[in-house]
N, C-alpha and C positions, 0 to 999 in steps of 0.2 A: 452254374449247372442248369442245362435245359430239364423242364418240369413240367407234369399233368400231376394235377393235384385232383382232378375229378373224370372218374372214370367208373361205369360200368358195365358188371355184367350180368350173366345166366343167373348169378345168386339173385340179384333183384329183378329188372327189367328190359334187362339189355340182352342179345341174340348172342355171346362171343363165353366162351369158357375161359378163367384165368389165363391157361396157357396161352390163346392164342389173343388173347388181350397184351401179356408182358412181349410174345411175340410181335405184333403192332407197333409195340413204344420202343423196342428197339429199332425196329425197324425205319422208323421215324425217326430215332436219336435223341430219345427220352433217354435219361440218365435219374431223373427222383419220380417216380412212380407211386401214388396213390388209389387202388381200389375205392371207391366209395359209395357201394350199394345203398339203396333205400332200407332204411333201419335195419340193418344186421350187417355183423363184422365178420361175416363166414367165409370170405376169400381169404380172410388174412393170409393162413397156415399155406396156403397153396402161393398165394403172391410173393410170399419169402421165398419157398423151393424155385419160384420158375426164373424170380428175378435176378438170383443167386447163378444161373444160367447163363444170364447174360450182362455181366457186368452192371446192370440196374439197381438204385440204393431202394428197397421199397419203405411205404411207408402206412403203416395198417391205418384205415378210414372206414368213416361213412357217414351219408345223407339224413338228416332226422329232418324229417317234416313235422315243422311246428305251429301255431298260431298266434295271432296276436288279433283276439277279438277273430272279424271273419274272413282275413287277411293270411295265407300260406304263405309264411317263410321257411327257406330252407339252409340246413343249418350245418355244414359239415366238420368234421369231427376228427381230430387227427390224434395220432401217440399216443394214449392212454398210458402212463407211468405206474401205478399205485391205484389200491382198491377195486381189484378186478373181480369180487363175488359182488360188490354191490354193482358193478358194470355190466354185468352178465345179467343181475337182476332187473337191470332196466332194461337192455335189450328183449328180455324176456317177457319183459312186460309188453313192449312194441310189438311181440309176435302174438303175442294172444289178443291184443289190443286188434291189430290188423285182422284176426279172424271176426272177433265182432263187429266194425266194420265193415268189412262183404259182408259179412250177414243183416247189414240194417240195409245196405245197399240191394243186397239181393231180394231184399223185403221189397226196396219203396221201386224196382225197376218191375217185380212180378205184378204189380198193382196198375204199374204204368202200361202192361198188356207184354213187356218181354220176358221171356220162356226161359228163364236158367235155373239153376242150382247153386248152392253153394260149394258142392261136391265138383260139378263142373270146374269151374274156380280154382279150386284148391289143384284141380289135377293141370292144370297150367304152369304152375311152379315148377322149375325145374331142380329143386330141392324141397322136401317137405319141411325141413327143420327150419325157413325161411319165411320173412311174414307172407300175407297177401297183401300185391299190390293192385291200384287200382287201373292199372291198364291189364291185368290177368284178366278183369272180367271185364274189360273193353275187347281183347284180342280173344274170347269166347263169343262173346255176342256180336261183334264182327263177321265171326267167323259161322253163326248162324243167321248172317243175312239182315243184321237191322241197323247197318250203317255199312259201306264200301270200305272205310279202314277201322281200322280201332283209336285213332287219334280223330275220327267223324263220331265216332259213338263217344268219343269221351267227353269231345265238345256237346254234344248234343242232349248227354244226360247224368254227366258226373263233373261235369265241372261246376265250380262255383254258381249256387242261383238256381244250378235244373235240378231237374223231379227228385235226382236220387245222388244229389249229393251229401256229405256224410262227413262229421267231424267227430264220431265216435272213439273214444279213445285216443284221440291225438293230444299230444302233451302241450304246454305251452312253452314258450321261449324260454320263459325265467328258470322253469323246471329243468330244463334241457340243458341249457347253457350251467346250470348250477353241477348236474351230475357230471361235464367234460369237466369243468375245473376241481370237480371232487376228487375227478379219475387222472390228474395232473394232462390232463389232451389240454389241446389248440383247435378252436372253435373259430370259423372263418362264415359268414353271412356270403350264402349263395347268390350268383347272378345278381344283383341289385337293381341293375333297371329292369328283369321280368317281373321284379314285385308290385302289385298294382295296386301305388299309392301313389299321392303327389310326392314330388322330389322333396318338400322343404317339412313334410308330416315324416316322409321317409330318414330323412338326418336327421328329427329328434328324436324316431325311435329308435335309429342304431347308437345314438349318445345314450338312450334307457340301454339300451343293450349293452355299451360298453362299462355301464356299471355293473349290471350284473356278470361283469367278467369275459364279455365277447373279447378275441383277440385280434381277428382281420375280417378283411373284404375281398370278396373275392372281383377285383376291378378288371382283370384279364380274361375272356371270358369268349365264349368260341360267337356267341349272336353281339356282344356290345360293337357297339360302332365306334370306331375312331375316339369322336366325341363325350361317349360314354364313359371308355376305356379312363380318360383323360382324369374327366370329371372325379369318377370314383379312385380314384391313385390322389386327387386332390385330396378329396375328402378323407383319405384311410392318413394323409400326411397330418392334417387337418385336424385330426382326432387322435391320432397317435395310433394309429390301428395299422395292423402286419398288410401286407399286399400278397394274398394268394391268386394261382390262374390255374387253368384249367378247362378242358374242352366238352366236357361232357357229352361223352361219345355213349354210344348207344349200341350199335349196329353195324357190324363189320360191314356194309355197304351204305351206311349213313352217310349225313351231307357232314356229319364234325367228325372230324379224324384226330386220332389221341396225338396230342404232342402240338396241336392247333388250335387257337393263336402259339406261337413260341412265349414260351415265359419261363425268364432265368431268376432262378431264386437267388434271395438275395442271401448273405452270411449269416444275419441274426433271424429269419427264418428258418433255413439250414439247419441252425443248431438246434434252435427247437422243432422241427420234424423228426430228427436224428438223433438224439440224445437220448 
């Protein structure tokens, strides 16, 4: 069964509303469909109705940005089965987390000499009930002239290193990884070669990971290369760890198109997406 396991949209950072997101992956001949916005599971309810549309199995998800020390891993998150008030509590916690956050952020960029708000910010979202992310007040401050895009300003003063980067609030891995297996979900390590570590510091921390209950990798993935691809499907063998894929589409006229690279799930992933 062809499968995007990583996709989003309007809820988090991405330009495209559920609907014409499920529309997309049919369209491409997706068949297992994953939403997986940056911390909040708010498409779910809509990704059932639209996928139900179109012959599509969905599969509720999402993105948690976590850390390990000053290293951003990203952690995705699939089926949650059981204990869904303390689920909601953690999500909940991500959304108030994320407002303080821009708010350190908004502090250390007004100091740097740029002109925002955190109200500006906020009104970026195109849900209020959804955290803030940190390209909201890139695609703000962009948009008042202090970088040509928002992925120029993000380089420039929110990524790791510069004036107003900000780990406020963000949980750690062990944490993260502990509430999916509390919440009976399937926790897959995003993109692995974007994370910037050496390869061989990089497999012992996913071997710490896989004790604290990680379940895959996501070795299929719309930037790895060939080589890459290869590599981390060794390593997910290697380890005993599930092989997820996925495109992480953005942008209904972005360069990853949902449904790209092609990745066909396997049976014992399957079941656990599905069940």
């Amino acid at each position: 069964m062809r499968a995007d396991l990583h996709v989003h949209t309007l809820y988090s950072d991405g330009d495209a509303t559920v609907k014409e997101t499920v529309r997309r992956a049919a369209e491409n001949g997706v068949k297992l469909l994953s939403v997986t916005d940056h911390d909040t599971l708010k498409a779910s309810a809509e990704l059932k109705k639209e996928c139900a549309l179109h012959a599509i199995t969905p599969v509720v998800g999402a993105e948690i940005s976590a850390y390990e020390n000053s290293v951003k891993l990203h952690i995705l998150f699939y089926n949650p089965t059981k204990n869904f008030t303390q689920l909601n509590e953690f999500f909940n916690k991500l959304k108030l987390g994320s407002v303080k956050r821009a708010e350190d952020i908004v502090y250390k960029l007004n100091k740097c000499g740029v002109s925002v708000t955190i109200d500006e910010v906020a009104a970026q979202r195109f849900c209020e009930d959804t955290p803030i992310h940190s390209m909201h007040i890139a695609r703000v401050c962009a948009k008042k002239g202090y970088a040509s895009t928002p992925f120029g300003f993000y380089e420039k003063y929110l990524a790791f290193g510069k004036e107003a980067f900000s780990t406020v609030c963000r949980p750690n891995y062990k944490d993260t990884l502990e509430i999916i297996n509390y919440c009976g979900g399937i926790s897959s390590l995003a993109h692995p070669a974007r994370i910037d570590m050496p390869q061989d510091e990089l497999l012992k921390l996913i071997n710490k990971m896989k004790l604290c209950g990680l379940c895959g990798i996501e070795a299929v993935y719309s930037s790895h290369t060939f080589n890459e691809t290869a590599y981390y499907k060794e390593i997910a063998k290697q380890t005993k760890l599930l092989i997820t894929g996925g495109s992480d589409a953005h942008f209904k006229d972005g360069a990853k198109k949902i449904g790209f690279p092609e990745f066909e799930v396997d049976g014992t992933l399957l079941q656990r997406l599905t069940k």
